[in-house]
C-alpha positions as CSV (number, residue, x, y, z in Angstrom):
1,X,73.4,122.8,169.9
2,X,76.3,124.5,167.7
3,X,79.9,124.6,169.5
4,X,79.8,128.3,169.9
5,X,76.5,128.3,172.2
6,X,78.7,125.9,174.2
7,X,81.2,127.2,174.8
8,X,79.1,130.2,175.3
9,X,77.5,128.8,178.4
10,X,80.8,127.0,179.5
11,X,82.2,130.7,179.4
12,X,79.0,132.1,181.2
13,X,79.0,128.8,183.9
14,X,82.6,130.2,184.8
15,X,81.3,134.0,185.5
16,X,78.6,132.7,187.5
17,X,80.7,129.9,189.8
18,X,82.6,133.0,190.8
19,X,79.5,134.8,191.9
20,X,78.2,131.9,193.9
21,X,81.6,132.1,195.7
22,X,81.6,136.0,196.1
23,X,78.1,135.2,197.5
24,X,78.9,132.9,200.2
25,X,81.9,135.2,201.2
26,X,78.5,137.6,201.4
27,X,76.5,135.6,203.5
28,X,79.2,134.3,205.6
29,X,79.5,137.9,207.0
30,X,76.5,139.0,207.7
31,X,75.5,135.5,209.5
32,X,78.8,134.2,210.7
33,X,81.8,136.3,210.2
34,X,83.8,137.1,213.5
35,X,83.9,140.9,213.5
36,X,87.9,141.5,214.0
37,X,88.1,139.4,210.1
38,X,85.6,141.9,208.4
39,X,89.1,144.4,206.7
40,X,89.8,141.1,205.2
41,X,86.8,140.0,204.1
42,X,86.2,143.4,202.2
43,X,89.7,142.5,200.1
44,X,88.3,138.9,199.6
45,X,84.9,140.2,198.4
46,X,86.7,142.7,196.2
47,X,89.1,140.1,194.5
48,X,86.3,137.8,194.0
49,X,83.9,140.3,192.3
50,X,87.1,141.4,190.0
51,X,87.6,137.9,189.3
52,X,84.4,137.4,188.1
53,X,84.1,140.7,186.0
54,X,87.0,139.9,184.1
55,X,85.4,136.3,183.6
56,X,82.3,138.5,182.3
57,X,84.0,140.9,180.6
58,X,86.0,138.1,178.1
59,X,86.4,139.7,174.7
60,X,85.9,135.8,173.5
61,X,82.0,136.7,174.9
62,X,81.4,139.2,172.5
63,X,82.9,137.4,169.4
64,X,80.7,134.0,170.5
65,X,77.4,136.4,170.8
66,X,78.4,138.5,167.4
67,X,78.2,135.0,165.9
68,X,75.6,133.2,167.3
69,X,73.3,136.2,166.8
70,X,73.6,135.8,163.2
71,X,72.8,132.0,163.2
72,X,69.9,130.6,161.6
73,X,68.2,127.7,163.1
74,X,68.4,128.6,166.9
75,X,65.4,127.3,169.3
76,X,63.4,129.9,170.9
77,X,65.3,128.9,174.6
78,X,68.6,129.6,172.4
79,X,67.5,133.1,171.6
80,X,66.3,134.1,175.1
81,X,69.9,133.3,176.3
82,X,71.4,135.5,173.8
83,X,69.5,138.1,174.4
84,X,70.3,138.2,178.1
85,X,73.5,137.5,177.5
86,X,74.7,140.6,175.0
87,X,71.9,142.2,177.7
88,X,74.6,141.3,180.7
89,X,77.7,141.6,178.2
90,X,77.2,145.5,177.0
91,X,76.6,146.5,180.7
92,X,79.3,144.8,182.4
93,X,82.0,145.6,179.3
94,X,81.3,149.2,180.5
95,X,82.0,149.1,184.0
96,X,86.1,149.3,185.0
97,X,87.4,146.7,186.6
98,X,88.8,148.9,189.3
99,X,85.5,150.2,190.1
100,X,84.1,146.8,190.5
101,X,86.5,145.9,192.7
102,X,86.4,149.3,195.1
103,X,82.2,149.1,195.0
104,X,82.9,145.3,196.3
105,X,85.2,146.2,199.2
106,X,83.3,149.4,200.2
107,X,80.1,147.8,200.0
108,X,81.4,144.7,202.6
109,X,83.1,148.1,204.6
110,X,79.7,150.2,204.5
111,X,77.2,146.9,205.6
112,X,79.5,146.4,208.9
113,X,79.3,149.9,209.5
114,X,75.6,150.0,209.0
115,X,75.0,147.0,211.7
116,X,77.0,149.0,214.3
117,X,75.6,152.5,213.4
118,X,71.8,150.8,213.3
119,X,72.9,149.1,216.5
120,X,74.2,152.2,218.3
121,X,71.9,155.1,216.6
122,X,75.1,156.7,215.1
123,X,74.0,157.4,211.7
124,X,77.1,160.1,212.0
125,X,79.7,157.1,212.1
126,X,77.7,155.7,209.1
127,X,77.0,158.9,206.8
128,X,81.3,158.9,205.2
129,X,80.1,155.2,204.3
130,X,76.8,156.6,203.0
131,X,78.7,159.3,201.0
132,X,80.8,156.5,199.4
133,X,78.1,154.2,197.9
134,X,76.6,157.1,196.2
135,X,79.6,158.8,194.9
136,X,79.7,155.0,193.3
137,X,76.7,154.7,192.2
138,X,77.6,157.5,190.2
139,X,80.2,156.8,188.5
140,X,78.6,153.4,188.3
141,X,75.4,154.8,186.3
142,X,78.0,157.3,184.1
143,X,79.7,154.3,183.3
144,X,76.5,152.2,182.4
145,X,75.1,155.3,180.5
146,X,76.5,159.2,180.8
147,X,73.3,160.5,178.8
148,X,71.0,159.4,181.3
149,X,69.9,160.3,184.4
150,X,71.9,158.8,186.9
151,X,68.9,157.4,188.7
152,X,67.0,156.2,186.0
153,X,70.2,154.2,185.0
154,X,70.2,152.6,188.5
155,X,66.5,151.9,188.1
156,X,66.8,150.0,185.3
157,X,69.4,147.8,186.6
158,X,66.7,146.1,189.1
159,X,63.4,146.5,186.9
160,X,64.6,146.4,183.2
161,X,62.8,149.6,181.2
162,X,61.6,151.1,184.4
163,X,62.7,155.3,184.9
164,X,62.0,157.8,187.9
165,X,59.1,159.3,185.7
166,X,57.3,156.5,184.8
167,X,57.6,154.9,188.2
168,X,56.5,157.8,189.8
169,X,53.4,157.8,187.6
170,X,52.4,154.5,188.9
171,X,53.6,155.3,192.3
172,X,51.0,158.6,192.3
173,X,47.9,156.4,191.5
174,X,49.2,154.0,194.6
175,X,49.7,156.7,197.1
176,X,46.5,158.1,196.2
177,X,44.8,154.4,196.6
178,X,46.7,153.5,199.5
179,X,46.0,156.6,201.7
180,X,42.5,156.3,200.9
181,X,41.9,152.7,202.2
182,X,44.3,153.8,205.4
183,X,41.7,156.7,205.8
184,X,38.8,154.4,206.1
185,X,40.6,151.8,208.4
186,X,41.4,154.3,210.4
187,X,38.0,155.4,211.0
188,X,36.6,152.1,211.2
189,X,37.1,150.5,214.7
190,X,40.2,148.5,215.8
191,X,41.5,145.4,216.0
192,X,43.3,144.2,219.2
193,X,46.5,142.6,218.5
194,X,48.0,142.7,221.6
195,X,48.4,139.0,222.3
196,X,51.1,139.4,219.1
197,X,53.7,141.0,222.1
198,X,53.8,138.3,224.2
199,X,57.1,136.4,224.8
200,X,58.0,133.8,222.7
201,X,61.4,132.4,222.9
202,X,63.9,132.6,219.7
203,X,63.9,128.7,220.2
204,X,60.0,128.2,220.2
205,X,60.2,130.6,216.6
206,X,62.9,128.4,214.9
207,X,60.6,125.6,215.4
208,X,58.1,127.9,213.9
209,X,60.1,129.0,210.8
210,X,60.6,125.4,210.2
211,X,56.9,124.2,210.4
212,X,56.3,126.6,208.0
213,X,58.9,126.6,205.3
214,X,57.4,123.0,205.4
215,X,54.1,123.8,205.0
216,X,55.4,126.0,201.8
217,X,56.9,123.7,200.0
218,X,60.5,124.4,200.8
219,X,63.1,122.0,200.3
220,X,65.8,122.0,202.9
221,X,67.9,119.5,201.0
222,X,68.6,122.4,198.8
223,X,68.6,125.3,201.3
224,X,68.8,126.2,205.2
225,X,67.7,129.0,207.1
226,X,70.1,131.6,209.8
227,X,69.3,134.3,211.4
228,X,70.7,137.8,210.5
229,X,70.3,141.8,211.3
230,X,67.9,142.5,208.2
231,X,66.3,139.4,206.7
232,X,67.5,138.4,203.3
233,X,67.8,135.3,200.6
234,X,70.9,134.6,198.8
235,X,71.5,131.9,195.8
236,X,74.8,129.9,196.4
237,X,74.1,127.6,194.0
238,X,71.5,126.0,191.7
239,X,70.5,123.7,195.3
240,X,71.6,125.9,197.4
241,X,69.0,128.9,198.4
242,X,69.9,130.5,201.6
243,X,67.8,132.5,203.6
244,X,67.7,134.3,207.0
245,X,65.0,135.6,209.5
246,X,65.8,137.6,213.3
247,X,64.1,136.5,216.1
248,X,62.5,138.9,218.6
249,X,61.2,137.6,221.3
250,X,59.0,140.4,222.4
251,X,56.8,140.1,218.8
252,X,57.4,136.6,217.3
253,X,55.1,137.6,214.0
254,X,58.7,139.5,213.2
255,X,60.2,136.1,212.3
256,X,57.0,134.5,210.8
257,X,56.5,136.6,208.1
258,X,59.9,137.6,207.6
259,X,60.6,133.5,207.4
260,X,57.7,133.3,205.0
261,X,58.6,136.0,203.1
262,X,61.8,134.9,202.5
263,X,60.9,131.4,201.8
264,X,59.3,132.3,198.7
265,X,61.8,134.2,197.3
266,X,63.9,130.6,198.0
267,X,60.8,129.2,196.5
268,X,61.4,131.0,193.4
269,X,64.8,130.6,193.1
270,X,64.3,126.4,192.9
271,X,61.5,127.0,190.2
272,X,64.2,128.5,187.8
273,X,64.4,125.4,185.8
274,X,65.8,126.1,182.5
275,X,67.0,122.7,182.0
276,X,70.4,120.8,182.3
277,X,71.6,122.6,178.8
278,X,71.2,126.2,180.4
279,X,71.9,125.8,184.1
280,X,74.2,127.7,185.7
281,X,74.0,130.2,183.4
282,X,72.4,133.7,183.5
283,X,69.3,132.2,181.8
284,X,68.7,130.4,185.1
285,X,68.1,134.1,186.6
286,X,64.8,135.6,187.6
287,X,63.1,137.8,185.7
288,X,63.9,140.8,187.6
289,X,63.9,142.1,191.8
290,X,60.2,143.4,191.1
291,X,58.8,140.1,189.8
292,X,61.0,138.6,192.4
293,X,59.4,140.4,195.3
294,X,56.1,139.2,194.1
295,X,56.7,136.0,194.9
296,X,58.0,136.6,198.9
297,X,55.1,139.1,199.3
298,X,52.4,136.7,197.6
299,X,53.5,134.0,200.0
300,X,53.6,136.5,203.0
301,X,50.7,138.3,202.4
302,X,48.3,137.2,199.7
303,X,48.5,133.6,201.4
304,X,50.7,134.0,204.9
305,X,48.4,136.2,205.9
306,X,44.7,134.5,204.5
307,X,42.1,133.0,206.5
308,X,42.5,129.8,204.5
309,X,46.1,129.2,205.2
310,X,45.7,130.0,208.9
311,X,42.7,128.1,209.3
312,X,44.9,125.1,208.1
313,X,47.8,125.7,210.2
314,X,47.1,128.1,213.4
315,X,46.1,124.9,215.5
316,X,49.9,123.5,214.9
317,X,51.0,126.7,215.7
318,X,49.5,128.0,219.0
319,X,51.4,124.5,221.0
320,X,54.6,126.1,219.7
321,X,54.3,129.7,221.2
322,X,54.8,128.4,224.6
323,X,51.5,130.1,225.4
324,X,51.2,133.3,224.0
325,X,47.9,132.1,221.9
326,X,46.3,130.7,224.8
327,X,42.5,132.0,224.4
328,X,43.1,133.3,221.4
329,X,40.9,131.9,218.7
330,X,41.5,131.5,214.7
331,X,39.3,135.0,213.8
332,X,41.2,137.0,217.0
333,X,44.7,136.0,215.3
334,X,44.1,136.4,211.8
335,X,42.6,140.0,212.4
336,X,45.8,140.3,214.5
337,X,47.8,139.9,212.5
338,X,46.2,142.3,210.2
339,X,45.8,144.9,211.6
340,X,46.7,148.1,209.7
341,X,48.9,151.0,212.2
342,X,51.1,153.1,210.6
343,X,54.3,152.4,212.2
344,X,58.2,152.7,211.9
345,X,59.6,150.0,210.3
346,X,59.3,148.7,206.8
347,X,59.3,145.0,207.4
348,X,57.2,144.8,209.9
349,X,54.7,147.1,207.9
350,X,51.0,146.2,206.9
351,X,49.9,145.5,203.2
352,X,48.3,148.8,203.4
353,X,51.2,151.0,205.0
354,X,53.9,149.3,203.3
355,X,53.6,151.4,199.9
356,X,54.1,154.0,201.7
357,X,57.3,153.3,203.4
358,X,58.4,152.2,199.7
359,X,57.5,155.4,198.1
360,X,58.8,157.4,200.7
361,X,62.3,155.8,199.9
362,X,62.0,156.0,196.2
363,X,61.7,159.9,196.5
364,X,64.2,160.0,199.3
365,X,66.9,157.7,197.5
366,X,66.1,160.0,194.3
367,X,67.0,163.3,196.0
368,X,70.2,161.6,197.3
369,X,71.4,160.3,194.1
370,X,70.9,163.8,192.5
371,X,72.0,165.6,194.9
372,X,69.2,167.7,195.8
373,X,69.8,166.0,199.2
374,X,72.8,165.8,201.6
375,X,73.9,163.1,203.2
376,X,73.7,164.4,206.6
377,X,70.3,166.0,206.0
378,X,68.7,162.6,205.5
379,X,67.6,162.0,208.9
380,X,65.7,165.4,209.3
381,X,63.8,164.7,205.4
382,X,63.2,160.6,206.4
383,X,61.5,162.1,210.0
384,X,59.5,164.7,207.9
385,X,58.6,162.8,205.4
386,X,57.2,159.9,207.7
387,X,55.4,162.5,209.6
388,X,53.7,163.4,206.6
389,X,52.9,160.3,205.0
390,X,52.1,158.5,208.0
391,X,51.5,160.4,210.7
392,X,53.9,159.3,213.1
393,X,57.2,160.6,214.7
394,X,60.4,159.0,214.5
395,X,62.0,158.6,218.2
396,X,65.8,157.8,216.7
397,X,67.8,157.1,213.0
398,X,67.9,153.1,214.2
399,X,63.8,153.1,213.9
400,X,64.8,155.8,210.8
401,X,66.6,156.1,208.2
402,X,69.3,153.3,209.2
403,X,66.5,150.4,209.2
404,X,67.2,148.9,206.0
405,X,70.3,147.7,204.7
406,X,69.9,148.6,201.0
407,X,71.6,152.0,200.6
408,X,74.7,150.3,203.0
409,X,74.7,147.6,200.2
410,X,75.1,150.9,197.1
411,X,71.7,149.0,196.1
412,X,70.2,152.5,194.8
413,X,67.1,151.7,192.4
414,X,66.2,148.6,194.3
415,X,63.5,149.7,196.8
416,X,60.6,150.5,194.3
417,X,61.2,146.6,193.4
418,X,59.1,146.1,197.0
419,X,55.8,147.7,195.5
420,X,56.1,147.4,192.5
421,X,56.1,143.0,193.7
422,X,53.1,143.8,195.2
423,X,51.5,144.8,192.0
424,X,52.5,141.7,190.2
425,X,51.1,139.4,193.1
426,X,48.2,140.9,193.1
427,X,47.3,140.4,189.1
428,X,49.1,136.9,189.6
429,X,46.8,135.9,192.0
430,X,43.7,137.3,190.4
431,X,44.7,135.3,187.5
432,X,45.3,132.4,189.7
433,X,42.5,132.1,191.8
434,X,40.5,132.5,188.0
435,X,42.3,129.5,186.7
436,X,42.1,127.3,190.3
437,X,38.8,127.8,191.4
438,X,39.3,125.1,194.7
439,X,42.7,127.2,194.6
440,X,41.4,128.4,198.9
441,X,40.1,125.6,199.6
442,X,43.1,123.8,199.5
443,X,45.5,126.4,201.2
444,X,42.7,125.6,203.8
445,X,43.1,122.2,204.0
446,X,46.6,122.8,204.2
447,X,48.0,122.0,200.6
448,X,49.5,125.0,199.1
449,X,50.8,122.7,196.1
450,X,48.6,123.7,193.6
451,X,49.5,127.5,194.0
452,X,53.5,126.6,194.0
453,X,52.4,124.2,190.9
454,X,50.8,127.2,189.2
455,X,53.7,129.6,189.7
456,X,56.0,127.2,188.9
457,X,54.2,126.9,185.5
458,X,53.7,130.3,185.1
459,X,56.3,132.0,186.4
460,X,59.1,130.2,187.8
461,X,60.1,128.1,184.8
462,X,60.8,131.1,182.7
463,X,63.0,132.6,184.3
464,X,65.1,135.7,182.7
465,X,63.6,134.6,179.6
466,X,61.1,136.9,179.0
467,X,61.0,140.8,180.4
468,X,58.8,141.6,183.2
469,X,56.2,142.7,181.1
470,X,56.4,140.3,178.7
471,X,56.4,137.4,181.7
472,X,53.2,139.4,183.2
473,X,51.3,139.6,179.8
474,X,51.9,135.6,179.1
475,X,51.0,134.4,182.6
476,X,47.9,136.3,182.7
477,X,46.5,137.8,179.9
478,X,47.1,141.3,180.4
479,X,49.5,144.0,181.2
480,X,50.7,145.0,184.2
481,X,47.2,146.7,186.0
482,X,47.7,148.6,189.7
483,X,44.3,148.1,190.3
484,X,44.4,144.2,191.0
485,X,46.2,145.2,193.7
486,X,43.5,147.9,195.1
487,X,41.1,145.5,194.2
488,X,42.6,143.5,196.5
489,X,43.3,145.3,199.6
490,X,39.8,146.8,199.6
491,X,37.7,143.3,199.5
492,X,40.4,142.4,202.0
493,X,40.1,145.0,204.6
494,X,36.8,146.1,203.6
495,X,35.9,142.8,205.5
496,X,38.6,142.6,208.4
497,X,37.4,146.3,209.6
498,X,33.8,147.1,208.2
499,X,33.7,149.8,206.2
């Protein structure tokens, strides 16, 4: 390796060293933080993320990559870093420092408002805060690019090439899809899931969560789990994945899936072995949110939610609820906990329904970002829009538009990340279950190796390396193809409800 890539990747290790620390400030808050030291958390949070824009920012950056990029002789790994590297350069060498800084401290001053306004309904005392990530956002996206549309700018930070037009285009053919398997369920008969809403303590789910991060393949020498307001994972390190669930006692399925959900995001953030040359660098990133999210809704769904992995672990389960699953047998729980109901809240959504609520957000957060909706109008369009898509009314903005955290976090673009993950899960599995053919047999007998072994392989190991349709094309033969996905759902649901 030529001095220049080193000192390259020394240069890069630095940036990223700050950003573990800036993360852990993060996490610490939203897990930990007593709420009289948030103020000065927010200036900690901004100083941090300044200190590690200027750190990405160098000028010695750009003269190493103006070099290197002219240098015969480079491997193939050698390339790929460079490439996300000037990638990473050219957009962070737009953005002033100052407004890196202010997006850091209002974005720790926005979250704590958004747990107290979600708490209390009082999505008045959160819509200033609202106001101020978009008016961010913004000037973020003019920074990034002033001849673009703002939101296609912000797009494109989260899923590389993506824009609101051709996301939109995919996201018709899904709606279409989606509503017309949720029209047949719902005129099939349904399933009785009930049992799900009896009490389990947070205690008796802890011991769940950890049974089953086991059963994944999650290494807790290199991770833990908390609890939190809105599930999430964080990377503090190269083995140091956090990630958080909520308990609630009244429907304990809320932590399983959330737990397993976020287990394989953690899952997929230890498979991001570049080797010792390129760790810690921004090599050792994933490929993007969307091929990200395929990997915690693979694990919650595709297999949390199977008759094979269930079959292998719902007897070590039902001594744990203290209960609750007495009488109820392996068929009653795994329809359970599939059953398809339109209802409120995103993360606690069915395969089916959850599209929905994505699109739904992806128009909503459009409008917002162009203006062609007002801050304080967004409660009236969410209820309206949920009426429309599914059916259902919204009794107050905490079961609203104040569920998710994202737009308190400025993270505009992000949410079409969630289906877009379950279109790559879909065509990984296909490809997967082709390649394996014992592949449910032995989620059955309770080994899920040889599915972490094959995304490892396939997935995992590269890393940022290669786009996300580069990365979909190489681990299984073909582009990216929606109807995997409805393929899916169909054979799935087809056979849960009849029809």
């Amino acid at each position: 390796m030529v001095e220049a890539m080193k000192k390259l990747i020394s240069l890069d290790r630095e940036r990223n060293l700050l950003s573990h620390i800036g993360a852990l400030l993060g996490w610490d808050q939203e897990t930990y933080l007593p709420e009289a030291a948030l103020d000065e958390r927010s200036e900690q949070l901004a100083l941090m993320e300044g200190l590690a824009h200027e750190k990405a920012v160098n000028p010695e950056i750009g003269e190493l990559l103006a070099k290197l990029e002219g240098e015969k002789g480079l491997s193939e790994q050698e390339r790929a870093y460079l490439r996300v590297c000037r990638r990473e350069y050219d957009r962070e060498t737009k953005l002033p420092a100052v407004l890196v800084s202010e997006m850091a401290r209002q974005t720790s001053l926005s979250q704590a408002a958004w747990v107290q306004a979600r708490k209390n309904n009082d999505f008045k005392g959160f819509a200033p805060h609202l106001a101020t990530m978009i008016r961010l956002n913004l000037e973020k996206a003019s920074a990034l690019n002033p001849d673009a549309p703002p939101y296609d700018v912000l797009l494109d930070l989260y899923e590389i090439g993506s824009s609101e037009k051709t996301t939109a285009e995919v996201f018709a053919v899904m709606k279409r899809d989606l509503v017309e398997i949720l029209g047949s369920i719902r005129s099939s008969p349904q399933t009785d899931d009930r049992f799900l809403r009896r009490r389990v303590s947070a205690a008796a789910q802890s011991r769940m969560s950890d049974y089953l991060m086991a059963a994944m393949g999650f290494d807790k020498r290199r991770g833990r789990l908390d609890t939190t307001a809105h599930p999430f994972t964080t990377t503090l390190g190269r083995d140091d994945i956090r990630i958080t669930t909520r308990y609630i006692e009244e429907y304990f399925p809320s932590s399983v899936f959330s737990t397993i959900h976020e287990a394989g995001h953690a899952l997929y953030e230890m498979g991001l072995d570049v080797g010792p040359d390129f760790s810690g660098t921004r090599l050792a990133d994933g490929a993007s949110m969307a091929i990200h999210e395929s990997q915690s809704r693979m694990w919650e769904n595709i297999i949390g939610r199977s008759l094979p992995f269930w079959d292998a672990h719902y007897g070590k389960i039902v001594p744990m609820a203290e209960g609750a699953l007495d009488g109820v047998g392996l068929e009653d729980f795994y329809r359970g906990v599939n059953r398809v109901e339109a209802s409120l809240i995103r993360t606690e959504a069915d395969e089916v329904s959850y599209g929905l609520h994505v699109i739904l957000r992806f128009e909503l957060e459009s409008a917002l970002i162009k203006g062609s909706l007002a801050v304080e109008d967004l409660p009236e369009a969410w209820n309206a829009a949920i009426r429309e898509t599914l059916g259902i009314e919204v009794p107050d903005d905490s079961r609203g538009c104040l569920q998710d955290i994202h737009w308190s976090m400025g993270s505009f673009g992000y949410f079409p990340s969630y289906a877009l993950g379950n279109l790559y899960a879909a065509q990984f599995w296909a490809a997967m279950q082709d390649q394996i053919p014992s592949l449910e047999r032995s989620i059955a007998a309770g080994d899920c190796s040889p599915a972490l072994s094959w995304l490892r392989d396939k997935v995992h190991r590269e890393a940022a390396a290669l786009l996300p349709s580069e990365l979909v094309l190489k681990a299984t033969g073909s582009a990216l193809d929606p109807s995997h996905f409805t393929r899916y759902l169909r054979k799935k649901y087809s056979a849960i409800y009849g029809f």
